[in-house]
N, CA, C and O atoms as a DFTB+ gen file, in Angstrom:
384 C
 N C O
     1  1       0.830      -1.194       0.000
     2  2       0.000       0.000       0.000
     3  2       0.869       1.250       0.000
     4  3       1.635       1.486       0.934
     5  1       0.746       2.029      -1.033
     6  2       1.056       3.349      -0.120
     7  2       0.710       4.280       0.383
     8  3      -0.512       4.423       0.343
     9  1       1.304       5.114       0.923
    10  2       1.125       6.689       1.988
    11  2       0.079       7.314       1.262
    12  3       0.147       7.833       0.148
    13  1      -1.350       7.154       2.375
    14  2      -2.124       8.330       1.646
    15  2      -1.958       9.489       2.581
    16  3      -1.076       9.571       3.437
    17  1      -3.061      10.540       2.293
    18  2      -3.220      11.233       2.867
    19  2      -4.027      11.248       3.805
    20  3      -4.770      10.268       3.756
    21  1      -4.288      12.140       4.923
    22  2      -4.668      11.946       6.037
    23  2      -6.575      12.149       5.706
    24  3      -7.496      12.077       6.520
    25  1      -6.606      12.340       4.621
    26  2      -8.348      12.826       4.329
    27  2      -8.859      11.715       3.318
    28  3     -10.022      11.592       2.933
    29  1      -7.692      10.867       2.930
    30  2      -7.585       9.348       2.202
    31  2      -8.448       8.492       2.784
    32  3      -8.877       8.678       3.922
    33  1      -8.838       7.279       1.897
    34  2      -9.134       6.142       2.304
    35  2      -7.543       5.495       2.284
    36  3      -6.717       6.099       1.600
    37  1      -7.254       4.673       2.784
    38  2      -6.159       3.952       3.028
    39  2      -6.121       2.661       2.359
    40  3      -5.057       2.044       2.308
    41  1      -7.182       2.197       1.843
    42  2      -7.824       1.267       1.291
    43  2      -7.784       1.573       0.028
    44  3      -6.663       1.258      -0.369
    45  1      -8.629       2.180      -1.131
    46  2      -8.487       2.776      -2.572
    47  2      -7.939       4.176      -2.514
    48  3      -7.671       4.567      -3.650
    49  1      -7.742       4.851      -1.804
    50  2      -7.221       6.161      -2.166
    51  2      -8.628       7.612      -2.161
    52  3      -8.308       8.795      -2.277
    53  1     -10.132       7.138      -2.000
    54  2     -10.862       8.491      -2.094
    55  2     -11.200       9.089      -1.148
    56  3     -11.493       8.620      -0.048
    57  1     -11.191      10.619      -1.604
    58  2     -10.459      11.800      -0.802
    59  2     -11.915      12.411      -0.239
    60  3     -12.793      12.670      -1.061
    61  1     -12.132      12.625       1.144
    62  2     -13.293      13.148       1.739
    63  2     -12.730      14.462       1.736
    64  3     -11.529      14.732       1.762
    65  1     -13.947      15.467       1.693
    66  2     -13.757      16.772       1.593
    67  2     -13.641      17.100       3.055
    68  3     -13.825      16.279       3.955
    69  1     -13.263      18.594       3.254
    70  2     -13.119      18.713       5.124
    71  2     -14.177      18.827       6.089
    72  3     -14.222      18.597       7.297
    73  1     -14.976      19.218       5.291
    74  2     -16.387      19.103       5.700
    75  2     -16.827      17.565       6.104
    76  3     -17.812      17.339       6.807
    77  1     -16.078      16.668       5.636
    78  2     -16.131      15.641       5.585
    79  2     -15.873      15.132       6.966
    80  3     -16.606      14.675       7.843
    81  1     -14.356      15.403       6.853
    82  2     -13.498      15.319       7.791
    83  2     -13.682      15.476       9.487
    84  3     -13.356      14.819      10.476
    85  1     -14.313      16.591       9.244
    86  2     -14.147      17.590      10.448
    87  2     -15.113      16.769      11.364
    88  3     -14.998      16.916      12.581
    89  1     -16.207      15.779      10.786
    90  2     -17.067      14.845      11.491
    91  2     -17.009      13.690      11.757
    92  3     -17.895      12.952      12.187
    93  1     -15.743      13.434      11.464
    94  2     -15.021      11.500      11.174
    95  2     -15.332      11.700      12.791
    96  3     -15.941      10.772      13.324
    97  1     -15.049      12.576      13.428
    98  2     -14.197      12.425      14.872
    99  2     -15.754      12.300      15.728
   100  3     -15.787      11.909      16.895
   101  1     -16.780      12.620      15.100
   102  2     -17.976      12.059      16.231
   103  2     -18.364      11.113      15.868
   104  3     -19.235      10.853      16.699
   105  1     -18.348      10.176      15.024
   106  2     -18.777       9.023      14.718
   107  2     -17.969       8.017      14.843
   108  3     -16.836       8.163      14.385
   109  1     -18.339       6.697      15.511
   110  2     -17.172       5.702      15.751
   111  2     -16.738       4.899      14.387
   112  3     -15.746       4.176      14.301
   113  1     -17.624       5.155      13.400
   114  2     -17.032       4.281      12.140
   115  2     -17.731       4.981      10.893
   116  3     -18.842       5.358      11.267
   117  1     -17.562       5.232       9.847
   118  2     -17.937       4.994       8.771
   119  2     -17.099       4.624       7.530
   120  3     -15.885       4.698       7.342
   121  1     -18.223       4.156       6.649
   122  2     -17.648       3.458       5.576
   123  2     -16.973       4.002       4.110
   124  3     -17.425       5.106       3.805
   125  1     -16.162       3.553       3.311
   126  2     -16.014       4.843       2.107
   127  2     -17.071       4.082       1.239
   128  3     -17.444       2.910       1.190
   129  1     -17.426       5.327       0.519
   130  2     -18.317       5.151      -0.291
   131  2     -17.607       4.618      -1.791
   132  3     -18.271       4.839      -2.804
   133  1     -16.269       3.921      -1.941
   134  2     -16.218       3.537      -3.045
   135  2     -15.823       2.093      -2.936
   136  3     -16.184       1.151      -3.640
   137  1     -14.883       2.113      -1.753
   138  2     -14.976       0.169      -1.873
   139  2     -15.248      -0.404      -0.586
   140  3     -14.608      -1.315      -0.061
   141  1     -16.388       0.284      -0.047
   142  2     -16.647      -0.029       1.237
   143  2     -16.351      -0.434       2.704
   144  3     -17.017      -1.041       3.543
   145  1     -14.929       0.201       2.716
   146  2     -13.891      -0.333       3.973
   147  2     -14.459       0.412       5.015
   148  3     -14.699       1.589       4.745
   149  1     -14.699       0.062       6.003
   150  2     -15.271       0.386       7.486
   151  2     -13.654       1.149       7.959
   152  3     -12.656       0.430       7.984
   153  1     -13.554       2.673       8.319
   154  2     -12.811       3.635       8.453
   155  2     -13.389       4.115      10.004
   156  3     -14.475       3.960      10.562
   157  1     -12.340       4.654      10.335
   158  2     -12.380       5.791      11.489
   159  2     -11.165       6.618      12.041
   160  3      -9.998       6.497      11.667
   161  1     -11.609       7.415      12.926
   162  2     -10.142       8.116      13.524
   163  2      -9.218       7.300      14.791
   164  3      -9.331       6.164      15.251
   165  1      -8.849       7.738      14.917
   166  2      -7.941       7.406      15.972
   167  2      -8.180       8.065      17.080
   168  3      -8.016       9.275      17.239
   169  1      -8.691       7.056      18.107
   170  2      -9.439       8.090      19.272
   171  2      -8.423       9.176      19.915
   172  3      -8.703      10.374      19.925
   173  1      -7.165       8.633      20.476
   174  2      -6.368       8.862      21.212
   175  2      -6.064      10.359      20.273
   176  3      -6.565      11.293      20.899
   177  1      -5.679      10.639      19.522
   178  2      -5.421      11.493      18.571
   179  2      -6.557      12.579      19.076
   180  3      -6.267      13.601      19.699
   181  1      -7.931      12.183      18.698
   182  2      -8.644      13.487      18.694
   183  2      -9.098      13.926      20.115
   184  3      -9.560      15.041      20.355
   185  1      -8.896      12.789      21.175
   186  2      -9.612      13.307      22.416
   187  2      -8.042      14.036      22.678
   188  3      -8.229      14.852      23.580
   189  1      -6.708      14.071      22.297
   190  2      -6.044      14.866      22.446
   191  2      -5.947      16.506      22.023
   192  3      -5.426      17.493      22.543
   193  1      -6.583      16.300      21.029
   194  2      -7.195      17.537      20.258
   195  2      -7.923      18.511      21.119
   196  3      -7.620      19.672      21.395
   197  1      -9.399      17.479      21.647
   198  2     -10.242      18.124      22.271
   199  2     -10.179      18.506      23.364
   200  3     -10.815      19.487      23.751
   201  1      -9.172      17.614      24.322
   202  2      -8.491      18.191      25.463
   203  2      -7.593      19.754      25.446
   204  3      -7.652      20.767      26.143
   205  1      -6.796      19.348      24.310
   206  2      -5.946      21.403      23.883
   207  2      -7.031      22.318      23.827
   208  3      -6.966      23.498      24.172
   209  1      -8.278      21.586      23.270
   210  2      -9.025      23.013      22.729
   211  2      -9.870      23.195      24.261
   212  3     -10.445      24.257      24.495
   213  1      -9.877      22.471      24.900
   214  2     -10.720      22.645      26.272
   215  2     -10.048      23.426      26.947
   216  3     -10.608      24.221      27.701
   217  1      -8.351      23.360      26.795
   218  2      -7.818      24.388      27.984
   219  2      -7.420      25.531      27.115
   220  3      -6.840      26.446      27.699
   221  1      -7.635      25.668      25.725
   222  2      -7.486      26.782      25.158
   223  2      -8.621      27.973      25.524
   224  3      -8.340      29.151      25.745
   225  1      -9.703      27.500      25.532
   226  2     -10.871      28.022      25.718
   227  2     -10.661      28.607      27.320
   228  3     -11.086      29.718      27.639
   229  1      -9.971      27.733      28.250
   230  2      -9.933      28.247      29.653
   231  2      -8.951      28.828      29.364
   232  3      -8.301      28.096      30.110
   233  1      -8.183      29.503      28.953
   234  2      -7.271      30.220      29.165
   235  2      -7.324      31.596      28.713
   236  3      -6.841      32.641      29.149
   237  1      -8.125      31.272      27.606
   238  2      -8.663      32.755      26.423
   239  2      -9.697      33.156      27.402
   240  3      -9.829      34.372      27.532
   241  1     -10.634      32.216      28.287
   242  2     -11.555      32.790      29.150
   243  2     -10.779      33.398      30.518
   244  3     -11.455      34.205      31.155
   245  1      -9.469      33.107      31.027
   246  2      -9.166      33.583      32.262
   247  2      -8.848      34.934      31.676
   248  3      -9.564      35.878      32.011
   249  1      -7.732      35.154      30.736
   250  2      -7.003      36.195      30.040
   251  2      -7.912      37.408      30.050
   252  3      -7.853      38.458      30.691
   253  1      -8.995      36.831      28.913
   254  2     -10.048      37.529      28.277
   255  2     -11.065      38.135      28.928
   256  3     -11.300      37.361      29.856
   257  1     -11.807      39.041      29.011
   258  2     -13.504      39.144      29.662
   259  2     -14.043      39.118      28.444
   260  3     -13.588      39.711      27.465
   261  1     -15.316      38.227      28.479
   262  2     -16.479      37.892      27.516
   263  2     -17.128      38.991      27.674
   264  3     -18.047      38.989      26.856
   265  1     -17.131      39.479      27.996
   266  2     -18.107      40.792      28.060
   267  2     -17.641      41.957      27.351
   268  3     -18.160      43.073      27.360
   269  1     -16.408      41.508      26.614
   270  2     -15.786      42.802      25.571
   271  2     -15.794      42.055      24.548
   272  3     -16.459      41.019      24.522
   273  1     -15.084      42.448      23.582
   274  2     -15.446      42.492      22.240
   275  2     -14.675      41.349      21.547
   276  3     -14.945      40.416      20.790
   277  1     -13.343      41.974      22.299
   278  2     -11.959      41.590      21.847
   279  2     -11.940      39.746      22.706
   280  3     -11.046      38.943      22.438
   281  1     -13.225      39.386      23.808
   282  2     -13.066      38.267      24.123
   283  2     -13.727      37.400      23.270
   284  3     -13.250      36.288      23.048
   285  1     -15.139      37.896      22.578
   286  2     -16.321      37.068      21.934
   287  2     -15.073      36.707      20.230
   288  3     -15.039      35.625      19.644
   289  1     -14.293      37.877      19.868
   290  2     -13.560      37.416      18.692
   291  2     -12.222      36.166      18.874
   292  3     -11.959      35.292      18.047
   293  1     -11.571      36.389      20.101
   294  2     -11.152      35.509      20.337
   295  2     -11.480      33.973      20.074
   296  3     -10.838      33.165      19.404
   297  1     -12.732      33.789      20.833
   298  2     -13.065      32.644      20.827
   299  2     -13.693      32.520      19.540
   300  3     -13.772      31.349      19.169
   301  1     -14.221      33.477      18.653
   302  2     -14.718      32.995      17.323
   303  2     -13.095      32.511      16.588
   304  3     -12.668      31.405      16.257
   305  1     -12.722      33.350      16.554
   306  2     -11.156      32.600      15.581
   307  2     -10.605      31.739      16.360
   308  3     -10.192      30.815      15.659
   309  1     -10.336      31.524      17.701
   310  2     -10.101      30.227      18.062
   311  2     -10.987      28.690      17.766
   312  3     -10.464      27.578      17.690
   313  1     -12.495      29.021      17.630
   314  2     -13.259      28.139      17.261
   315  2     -12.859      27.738      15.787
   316  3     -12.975      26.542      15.521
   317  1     -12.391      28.607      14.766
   318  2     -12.331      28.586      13.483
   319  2     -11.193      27.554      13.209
   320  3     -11.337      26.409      12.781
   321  1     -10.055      28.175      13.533
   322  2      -8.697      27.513      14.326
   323  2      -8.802      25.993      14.434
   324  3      -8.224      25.246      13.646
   325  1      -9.502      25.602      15.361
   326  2      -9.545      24.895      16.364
   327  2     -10.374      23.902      14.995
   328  3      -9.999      22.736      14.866
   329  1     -11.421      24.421      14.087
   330  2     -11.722      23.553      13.334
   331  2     -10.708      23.027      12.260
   332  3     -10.471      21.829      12.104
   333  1     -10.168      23.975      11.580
   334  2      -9.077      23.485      10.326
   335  2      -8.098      22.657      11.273
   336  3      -7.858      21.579      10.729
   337  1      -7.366      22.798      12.654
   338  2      -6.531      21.675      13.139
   339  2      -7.165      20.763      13.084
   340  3      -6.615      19.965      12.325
   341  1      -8.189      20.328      13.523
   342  2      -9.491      19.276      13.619
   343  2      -8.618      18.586      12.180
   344  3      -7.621      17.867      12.116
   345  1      -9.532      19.193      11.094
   346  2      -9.686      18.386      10.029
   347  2      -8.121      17.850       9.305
   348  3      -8.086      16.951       8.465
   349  1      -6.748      18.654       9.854
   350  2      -5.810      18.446       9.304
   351  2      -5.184      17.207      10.204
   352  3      -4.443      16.316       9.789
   353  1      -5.682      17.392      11.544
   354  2      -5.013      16.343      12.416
   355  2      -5.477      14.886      12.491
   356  3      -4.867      13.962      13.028
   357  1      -6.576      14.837      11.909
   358  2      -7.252      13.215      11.758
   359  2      -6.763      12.379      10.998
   360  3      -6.255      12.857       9.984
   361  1      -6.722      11.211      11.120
   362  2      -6.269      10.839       9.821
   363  2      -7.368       9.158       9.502
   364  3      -7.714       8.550      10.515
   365  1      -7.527       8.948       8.988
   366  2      -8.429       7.935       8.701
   367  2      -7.525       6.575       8.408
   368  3      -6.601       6.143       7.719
   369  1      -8.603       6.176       9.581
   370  2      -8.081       4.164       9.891
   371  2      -8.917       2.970       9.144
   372  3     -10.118       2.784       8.944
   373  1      -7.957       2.388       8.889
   374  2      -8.765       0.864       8.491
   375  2      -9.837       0.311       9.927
   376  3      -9.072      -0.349      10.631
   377  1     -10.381       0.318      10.184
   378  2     -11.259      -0.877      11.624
   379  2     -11.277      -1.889      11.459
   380  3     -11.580      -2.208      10.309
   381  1     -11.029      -2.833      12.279
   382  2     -11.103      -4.461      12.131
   383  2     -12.612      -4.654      12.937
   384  3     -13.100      -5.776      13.075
């Protein structure tokens, strides 16, 4: 086999869009739609993810007051952020 990419099937090679992507990580399995291999993420990977973005959020909230302007934008571009790492950091597994 070789090296796909992280938005790859690992199996034939087709490429989920990020939109795609960005939802591998709540679902425990799905399948590709071209040669039907049962796929998923790698838990350890994204609950690591979601752990950074949990203390990112506490930290932009200690720093920050929500009650200004400059805190509500924060957390919008950190949310934004926080999605494109999402979709770049997953990478899609074979499941047995």
């Amino acid at each position: 086999m070789t090296d796909t990419a992280n938005n790859q099937c690992p199996n034939c090679g087709h490429a989920f869009s990020d939109r795609e992507m960005l939802f591998w990580g709540l679902s425990k399995t799905s399948h590709c739609p071209d040669c039907g291999t049962q796929l998923g993420v790698n838990r350890d990977r994204i609950l690591l993810l979601w752990i950074g973005g949990v203390v990112a959020v506490m930290l932009i909230k200690v720093n920050l007051s929500l009650e200004t302007v400059q805190g509500w934008v924060a957390i919008a571009i950190f949310a934004l952020l926080f999605c494109l790492v999402a979709v770049r950091v997953q990478k899609l597994e074979v499941k047995k």
